[in-house]
Residue frames as qw, qx, qy, qz and C-alpha x, y, z in Angstrom:
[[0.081, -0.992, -0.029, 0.089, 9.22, 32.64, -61.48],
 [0.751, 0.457, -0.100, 0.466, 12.50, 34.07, -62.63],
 [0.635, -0.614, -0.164, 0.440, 14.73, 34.88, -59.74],
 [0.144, -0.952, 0.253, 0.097, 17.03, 38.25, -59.61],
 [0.903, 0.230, -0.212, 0.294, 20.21, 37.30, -61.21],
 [0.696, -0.541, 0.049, 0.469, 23.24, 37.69, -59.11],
 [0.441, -0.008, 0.388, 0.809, 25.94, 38.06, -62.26],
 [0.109, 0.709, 0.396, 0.573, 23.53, 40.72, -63.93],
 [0.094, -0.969, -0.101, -0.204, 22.86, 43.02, -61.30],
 [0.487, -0.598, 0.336, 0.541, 27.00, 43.10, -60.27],
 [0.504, 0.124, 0.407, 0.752, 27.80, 43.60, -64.15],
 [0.053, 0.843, 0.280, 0.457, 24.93, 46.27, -64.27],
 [0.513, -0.814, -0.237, 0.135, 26.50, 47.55, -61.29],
 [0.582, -0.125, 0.358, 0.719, 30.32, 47.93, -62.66],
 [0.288, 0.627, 0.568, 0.449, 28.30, 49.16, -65.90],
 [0.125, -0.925, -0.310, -0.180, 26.61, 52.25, -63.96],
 [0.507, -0.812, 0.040, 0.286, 29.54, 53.01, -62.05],
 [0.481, 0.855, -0.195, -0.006, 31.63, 53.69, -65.34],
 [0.496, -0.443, 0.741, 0.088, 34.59, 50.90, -64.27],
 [0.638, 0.429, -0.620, -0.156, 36.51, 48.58, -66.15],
 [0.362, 0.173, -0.877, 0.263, 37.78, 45.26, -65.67],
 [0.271, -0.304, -0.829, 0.382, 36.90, 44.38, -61.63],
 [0.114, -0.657, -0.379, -0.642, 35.04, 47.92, -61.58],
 [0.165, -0.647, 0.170, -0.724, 34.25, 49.96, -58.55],
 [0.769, -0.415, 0.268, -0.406, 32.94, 47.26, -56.56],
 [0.199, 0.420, -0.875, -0.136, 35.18, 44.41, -56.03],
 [0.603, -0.254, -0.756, -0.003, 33.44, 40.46, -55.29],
 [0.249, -0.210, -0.801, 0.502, 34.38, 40.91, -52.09],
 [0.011, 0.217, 0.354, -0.910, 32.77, 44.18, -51.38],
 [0.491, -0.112, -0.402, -0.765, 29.91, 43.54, -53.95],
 [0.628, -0.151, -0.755, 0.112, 29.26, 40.06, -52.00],
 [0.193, -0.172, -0.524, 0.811, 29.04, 42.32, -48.82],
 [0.347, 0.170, 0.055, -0.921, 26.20, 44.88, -49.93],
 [0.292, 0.099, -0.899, -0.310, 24.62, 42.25, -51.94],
 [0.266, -0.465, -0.838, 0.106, 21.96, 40.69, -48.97],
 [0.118, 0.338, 0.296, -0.886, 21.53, 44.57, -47.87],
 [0.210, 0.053, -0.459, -0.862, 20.66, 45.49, -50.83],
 [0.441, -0.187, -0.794, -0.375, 18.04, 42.57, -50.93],
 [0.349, -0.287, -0.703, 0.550, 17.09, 43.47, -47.28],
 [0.077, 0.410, 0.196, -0.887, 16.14, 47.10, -47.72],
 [0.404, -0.065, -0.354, -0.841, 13.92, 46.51, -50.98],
 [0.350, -0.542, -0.763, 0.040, 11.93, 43.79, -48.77],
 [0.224, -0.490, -0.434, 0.722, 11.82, 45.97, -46.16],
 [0.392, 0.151, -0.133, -0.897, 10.23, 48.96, -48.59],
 [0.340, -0.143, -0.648, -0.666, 8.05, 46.53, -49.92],
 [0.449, -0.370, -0.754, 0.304, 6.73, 45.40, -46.94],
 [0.066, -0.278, -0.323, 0.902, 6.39, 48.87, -45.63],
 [0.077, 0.081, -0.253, -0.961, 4.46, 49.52, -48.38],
 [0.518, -0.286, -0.718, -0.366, 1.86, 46.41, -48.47],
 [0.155, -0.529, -0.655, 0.517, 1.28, 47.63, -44.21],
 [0.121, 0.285, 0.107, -0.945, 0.88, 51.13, -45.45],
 [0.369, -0.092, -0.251, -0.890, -1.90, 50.03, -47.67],
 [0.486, -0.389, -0.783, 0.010, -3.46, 47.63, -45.28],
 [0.170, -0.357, -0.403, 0.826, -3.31, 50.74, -42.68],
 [0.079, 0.067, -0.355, -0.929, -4.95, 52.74, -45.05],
 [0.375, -0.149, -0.810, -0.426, -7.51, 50.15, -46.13],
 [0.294, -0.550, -0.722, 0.299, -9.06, 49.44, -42.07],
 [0.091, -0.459, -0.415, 0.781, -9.14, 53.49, -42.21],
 [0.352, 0.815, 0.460, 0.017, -11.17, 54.03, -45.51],
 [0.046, -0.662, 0.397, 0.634, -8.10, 55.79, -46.68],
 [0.892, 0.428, 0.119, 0.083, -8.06, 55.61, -50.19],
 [0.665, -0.371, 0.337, 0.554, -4.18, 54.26, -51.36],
 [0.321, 0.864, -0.224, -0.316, -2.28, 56.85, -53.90],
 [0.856, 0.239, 0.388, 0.243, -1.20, 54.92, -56.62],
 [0.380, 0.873, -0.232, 0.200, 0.92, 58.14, -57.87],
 [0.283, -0.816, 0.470, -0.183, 3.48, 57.42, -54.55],
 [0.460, -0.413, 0.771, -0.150, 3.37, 53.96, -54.84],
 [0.198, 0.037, -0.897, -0.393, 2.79, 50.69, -56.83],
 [0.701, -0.200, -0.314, -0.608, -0.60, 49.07, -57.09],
 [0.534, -0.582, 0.546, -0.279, -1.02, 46.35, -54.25],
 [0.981, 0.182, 0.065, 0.006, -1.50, 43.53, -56.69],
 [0.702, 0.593, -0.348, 0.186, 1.98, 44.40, -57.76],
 [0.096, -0.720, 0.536, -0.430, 3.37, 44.88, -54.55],
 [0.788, -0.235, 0.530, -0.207, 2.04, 41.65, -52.96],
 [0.940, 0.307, 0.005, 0.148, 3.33, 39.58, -56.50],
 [0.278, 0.662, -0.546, 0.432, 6.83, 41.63, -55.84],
 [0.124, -0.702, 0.586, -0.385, 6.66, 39.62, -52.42],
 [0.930, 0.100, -0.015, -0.355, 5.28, 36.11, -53.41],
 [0.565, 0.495, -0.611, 0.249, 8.71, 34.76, -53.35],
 [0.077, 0.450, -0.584, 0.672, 9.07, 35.30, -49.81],
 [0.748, -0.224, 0.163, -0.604, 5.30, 33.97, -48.77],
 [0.050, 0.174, -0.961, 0.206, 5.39, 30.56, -46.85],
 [0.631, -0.255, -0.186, -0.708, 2.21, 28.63, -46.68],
 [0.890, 0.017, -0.423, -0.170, 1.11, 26.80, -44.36],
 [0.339, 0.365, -0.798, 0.339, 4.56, 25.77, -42.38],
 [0.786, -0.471, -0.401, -0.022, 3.34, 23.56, -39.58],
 [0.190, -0.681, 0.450, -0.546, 4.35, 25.56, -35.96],
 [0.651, -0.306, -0.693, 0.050, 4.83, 22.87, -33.06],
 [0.415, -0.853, 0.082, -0.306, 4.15, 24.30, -29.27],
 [0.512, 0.226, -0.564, 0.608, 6.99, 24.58, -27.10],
 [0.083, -0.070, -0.484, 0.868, 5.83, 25.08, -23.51],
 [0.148, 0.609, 0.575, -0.526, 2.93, 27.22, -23.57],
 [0.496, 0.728, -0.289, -0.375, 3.45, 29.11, -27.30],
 [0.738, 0.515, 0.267, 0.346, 4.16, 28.32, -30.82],
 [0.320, -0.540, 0.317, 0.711, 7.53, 29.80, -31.23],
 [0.605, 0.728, 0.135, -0.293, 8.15, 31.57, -34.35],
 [0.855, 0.302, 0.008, 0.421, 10.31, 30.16, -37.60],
 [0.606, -0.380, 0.148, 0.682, 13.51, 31.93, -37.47],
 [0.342, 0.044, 0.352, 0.870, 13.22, 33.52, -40.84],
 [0.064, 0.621, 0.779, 0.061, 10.04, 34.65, -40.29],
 [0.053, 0.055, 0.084, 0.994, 9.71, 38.80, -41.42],
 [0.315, -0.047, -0.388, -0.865, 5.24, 39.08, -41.81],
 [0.327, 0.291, 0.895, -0.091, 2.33, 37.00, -40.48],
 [0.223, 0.052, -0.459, -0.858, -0.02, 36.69, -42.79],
 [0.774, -0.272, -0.102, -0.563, -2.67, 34.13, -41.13],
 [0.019, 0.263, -0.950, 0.164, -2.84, 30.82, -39.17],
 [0.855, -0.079, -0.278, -0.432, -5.25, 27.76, -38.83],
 [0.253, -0.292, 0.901, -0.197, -5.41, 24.67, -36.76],
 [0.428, 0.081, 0.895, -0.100, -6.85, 21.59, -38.74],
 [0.288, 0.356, 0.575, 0.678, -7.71, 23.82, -41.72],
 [0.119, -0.888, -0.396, -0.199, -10.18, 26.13, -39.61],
 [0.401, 0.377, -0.265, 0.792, -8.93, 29.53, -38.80],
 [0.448, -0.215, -0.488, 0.717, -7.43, 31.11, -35.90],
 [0.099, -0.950, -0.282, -0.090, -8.64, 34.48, -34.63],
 [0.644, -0.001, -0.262, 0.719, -6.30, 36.62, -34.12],
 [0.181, -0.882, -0.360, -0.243, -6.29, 39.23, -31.59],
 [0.186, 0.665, -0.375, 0.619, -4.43, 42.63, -30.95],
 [0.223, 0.161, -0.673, 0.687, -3.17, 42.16, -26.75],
 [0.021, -0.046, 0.533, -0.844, -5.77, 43.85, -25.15],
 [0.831, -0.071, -0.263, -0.485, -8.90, 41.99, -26.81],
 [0.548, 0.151, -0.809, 0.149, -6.50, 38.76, -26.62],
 [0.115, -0.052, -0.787, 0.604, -6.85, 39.30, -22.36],
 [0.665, 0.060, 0.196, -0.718, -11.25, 40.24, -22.71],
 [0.828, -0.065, -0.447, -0.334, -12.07, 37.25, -24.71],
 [0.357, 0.205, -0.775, 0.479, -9.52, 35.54, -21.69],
 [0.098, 0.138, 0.653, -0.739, -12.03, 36.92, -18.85],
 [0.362, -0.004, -0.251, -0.898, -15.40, 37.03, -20.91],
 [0.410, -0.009, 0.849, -0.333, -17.72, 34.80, -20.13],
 [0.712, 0.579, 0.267, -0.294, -20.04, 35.75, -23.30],
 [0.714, 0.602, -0.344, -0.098, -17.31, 34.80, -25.56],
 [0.813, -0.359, 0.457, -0.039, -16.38, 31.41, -24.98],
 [0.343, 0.565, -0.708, -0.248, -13.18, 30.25, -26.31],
 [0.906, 0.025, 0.381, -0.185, -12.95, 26.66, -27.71],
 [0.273, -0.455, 0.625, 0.573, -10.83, 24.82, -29.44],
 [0.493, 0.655, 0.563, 0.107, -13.28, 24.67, -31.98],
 [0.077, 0.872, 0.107, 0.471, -12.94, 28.71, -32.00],
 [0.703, -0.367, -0.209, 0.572, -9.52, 29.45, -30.95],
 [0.111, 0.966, 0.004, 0.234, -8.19, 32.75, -30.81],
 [0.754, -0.358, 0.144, 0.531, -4.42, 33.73, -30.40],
 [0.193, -0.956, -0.006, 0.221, -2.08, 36.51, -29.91],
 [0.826, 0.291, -0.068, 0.478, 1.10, 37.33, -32.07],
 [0.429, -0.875, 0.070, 0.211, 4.14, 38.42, -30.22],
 [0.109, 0.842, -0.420, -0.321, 7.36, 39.37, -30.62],
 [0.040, 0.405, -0.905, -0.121, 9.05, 35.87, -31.05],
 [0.071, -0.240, -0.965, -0.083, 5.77, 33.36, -30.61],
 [0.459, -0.251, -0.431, -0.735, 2.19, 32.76, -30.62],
 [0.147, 0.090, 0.911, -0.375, 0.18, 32.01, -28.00],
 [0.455, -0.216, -0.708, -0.495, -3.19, 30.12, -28.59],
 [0.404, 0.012, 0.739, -0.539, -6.08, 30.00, -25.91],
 [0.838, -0.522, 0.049, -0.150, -7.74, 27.59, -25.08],
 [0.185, -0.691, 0.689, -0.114, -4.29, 26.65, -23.36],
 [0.897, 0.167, 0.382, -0.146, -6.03, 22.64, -23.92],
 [0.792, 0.599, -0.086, -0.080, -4.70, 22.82, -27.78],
 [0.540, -0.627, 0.482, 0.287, -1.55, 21.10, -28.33],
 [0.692, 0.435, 0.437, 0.375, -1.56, 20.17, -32.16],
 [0.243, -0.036, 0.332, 0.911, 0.63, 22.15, -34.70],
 [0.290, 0.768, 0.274, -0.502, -0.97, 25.32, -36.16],
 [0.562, 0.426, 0.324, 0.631, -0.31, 26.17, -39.79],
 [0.234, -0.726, -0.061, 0.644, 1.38, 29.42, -40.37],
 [0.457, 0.746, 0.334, 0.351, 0.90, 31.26, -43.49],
 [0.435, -0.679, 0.120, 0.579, 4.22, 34.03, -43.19],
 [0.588, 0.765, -0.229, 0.126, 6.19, 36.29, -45.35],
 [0.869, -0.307, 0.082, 0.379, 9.78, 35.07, -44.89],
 [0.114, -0.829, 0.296, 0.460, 13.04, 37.25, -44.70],
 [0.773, 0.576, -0.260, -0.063, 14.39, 37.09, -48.29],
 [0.392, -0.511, 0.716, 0.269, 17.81, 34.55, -48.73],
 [0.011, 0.501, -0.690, -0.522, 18.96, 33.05, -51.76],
 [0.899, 0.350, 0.080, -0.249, 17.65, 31.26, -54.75],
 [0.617, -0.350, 0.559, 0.430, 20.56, 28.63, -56.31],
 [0.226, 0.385, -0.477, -0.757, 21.62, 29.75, -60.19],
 [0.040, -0.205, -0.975, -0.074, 19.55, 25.65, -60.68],
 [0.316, -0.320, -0.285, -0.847, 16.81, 27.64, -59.25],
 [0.591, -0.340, -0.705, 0.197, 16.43, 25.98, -56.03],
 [0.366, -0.855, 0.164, -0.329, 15.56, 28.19, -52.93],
 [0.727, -0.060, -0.504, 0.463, 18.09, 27.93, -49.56],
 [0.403, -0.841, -0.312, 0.181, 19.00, 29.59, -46.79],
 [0.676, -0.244, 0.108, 0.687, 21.89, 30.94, -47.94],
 [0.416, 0.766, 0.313, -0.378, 22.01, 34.54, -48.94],
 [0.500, 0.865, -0.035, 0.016, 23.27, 36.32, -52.43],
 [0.369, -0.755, 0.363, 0.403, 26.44, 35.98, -53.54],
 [0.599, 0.713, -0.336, -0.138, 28.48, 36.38, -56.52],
 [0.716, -0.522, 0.398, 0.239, 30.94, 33.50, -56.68],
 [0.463, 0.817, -0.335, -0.075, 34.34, 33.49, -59.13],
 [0.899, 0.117, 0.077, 0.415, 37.24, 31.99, -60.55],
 [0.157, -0.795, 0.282, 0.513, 40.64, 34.10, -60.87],
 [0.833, 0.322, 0.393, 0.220, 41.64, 33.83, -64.50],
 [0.470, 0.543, 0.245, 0.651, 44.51, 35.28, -65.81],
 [0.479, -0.097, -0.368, 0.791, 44.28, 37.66, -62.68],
 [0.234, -0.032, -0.229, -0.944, 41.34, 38.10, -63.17],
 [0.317, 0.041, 0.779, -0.539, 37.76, 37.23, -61.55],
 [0.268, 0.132, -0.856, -0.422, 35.72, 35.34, -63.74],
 [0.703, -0.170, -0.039, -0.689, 31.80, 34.11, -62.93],
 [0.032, 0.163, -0.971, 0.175, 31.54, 31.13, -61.42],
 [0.519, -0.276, -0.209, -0.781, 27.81, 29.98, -61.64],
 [0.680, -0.144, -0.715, 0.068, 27.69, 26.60, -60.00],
 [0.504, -0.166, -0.572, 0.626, 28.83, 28.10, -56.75],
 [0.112, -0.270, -0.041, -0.955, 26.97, 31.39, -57.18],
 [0.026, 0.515, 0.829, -0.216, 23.47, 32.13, -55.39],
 [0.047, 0.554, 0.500, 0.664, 20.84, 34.13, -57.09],
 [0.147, -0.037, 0.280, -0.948, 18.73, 36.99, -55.26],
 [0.152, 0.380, 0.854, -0.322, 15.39, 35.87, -53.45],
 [0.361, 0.667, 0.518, -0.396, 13.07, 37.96, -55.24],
 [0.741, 0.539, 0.376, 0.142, 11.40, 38.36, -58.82],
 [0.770, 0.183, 0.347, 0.502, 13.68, 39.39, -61.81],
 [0.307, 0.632, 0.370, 0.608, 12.42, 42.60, -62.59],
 [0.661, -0.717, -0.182, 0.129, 13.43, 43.99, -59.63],
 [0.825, -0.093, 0.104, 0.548, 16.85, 43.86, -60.49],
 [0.296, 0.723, -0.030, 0.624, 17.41, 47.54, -61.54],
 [0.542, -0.780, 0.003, -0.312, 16.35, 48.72, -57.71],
 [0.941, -0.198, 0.009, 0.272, 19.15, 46.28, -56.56],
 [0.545, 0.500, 0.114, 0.663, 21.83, 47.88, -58.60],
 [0.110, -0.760, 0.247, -0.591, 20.59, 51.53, -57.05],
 [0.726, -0.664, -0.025, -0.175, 20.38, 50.11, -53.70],
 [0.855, -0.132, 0.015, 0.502, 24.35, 48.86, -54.06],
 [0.409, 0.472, -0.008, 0.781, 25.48, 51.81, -55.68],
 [0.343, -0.856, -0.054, -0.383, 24.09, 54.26, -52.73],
 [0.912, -0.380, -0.125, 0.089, 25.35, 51.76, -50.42],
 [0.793, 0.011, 0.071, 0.605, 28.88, 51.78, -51.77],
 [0.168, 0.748, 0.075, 0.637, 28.73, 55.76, -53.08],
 [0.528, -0.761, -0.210, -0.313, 27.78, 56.36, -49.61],
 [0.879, -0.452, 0.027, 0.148, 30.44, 54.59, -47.83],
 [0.689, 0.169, 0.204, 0.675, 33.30, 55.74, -49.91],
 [0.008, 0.776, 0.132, -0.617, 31.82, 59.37, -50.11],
 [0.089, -0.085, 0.543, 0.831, 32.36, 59.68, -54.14],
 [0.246, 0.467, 0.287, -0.800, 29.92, 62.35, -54.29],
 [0.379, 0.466, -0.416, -0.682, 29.72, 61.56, -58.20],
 [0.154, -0.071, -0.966, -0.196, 28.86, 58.21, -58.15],
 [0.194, 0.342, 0.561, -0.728, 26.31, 59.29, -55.49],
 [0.305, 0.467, 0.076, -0.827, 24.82, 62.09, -57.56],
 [0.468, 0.128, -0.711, -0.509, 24.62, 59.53, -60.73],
 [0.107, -0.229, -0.937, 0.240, 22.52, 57.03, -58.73],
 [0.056, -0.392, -0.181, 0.900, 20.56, 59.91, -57.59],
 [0.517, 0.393, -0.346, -0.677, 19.46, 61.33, -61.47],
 [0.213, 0.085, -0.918, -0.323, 19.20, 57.25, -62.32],
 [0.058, 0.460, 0.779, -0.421, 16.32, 56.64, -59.14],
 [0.157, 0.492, 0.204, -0.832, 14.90, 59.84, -59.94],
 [0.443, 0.280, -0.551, -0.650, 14.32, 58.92, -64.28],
 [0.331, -0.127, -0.934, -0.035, 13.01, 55.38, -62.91],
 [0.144, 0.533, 0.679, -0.484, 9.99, 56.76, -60.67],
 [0.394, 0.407, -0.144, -0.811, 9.42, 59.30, -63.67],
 [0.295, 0.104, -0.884, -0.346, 9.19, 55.62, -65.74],
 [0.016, -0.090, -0.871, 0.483, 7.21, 54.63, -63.29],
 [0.300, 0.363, 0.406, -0.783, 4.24, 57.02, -63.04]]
């Protein structure tokens, strides 16, 4: 997969904002919006792949005029999907990873988990006609871990997760580190630096959305109503592309 490029969407970003040289946004301040940016289009996409699982348990049918198709929406977040990661218990729960933004399933020894909303989680707890086993476990996700009954099980679980987005290297290595344009001064002047750069966690073609999502940011914060309104008419000809 071909990762968001850093240096593209800060030169398309200069570009749109009709600057020269260092251009409206400087490194520093582009290097600042930069992981938002990449924060708020997970965060839509993610809204959007619950809204059509929400839909989907209510026999809604999803409107493919408002939104993308899900195939695209779940390959727009396939970067971000972790299979698998082995969870160890701490205590009584399976704590969750740190970067951890989505569950998407879990298993213990390849056979899956049940998972169940609170207030099944505490019937199947008192039921007698539905004996848990660790054959046929069943287990609750909370805010920060996972608990697993039978309380007996003490092997890792495998967690299948979407993960908060951070940084691909320009090599094409993932890390934890997020986005960031790095530079030489040359001539008094700031100059790409790729070696030291880190790319944006998610796929390539993305990279226009990025761009708006900095320029609002930065329009927004500065108040130049005209950079604004051009963002604005640019979103607005990209959902008409769209439909």
């Amino acid at each position: 997969m071909e990762y968001a490029s850093i240096n593209t969407v800060y030169q398309n970003t200069k570009r749109q904002a009709a600057k020269q040289e260092q251009g409206f946004i400087s490194p520093a301040d582009y290097n600042y919006y930069a992981p938002l940016a990449q924060q708020q289009e997970a965060e839509s996409l993610m809204a959007k792949y619950k809204l059509y699982l929400a839909n989907k348990y209510r026999y809604l049918e999803y409107n493919r005029d408002n939104f993308e198709g899900i195939e695209q929406i779940a390959d727009n977040l396939r970067p971000l999907e972790v299979i698998d990661a082995p969870i160890s218990k701490s205590g009584s729960v399976y704590p969750l990873p740190s970067n951890y933004m989505h569950f998407i399933d879990f298993n213990l020894g390849g056979n899956p988990i049940t998972l169940l909303q609170g207030e099944r989680y505490r019937f199947y707890g008192r039921s007698a006609d539905s004996t848990i086993t660790s054959t046929f476990p069943v287990g609750v996700l909370n805010q920060k871990d996972i608990k697993i009954l039978p309380d007996s099980i003490t092997d890792d679980i495998s967690l299948t997760y979407y993960k908060q987005p951070q940084g691909v290297t320009t090599t094409g290595n993932k890390t934890s580190s997020q986005p960031k344009w790095a530079y030489q001064t040359v001539n008094g002047e700031a100059v790409f630096d790729a070696t030291n750069s880190i790319n944006f966690e998610l796929p390539k073609h993305l990279e226009p959305r990025l761009v708006q999502r900095i320029l609002t940011m930065a329009a927004t914060e500065t108040r130049d109503s005209a950079l604004f309104q051009m963002n604005e008419a640019e979103q607005q000809q990209n959902k008409q592309e769209n439909l």
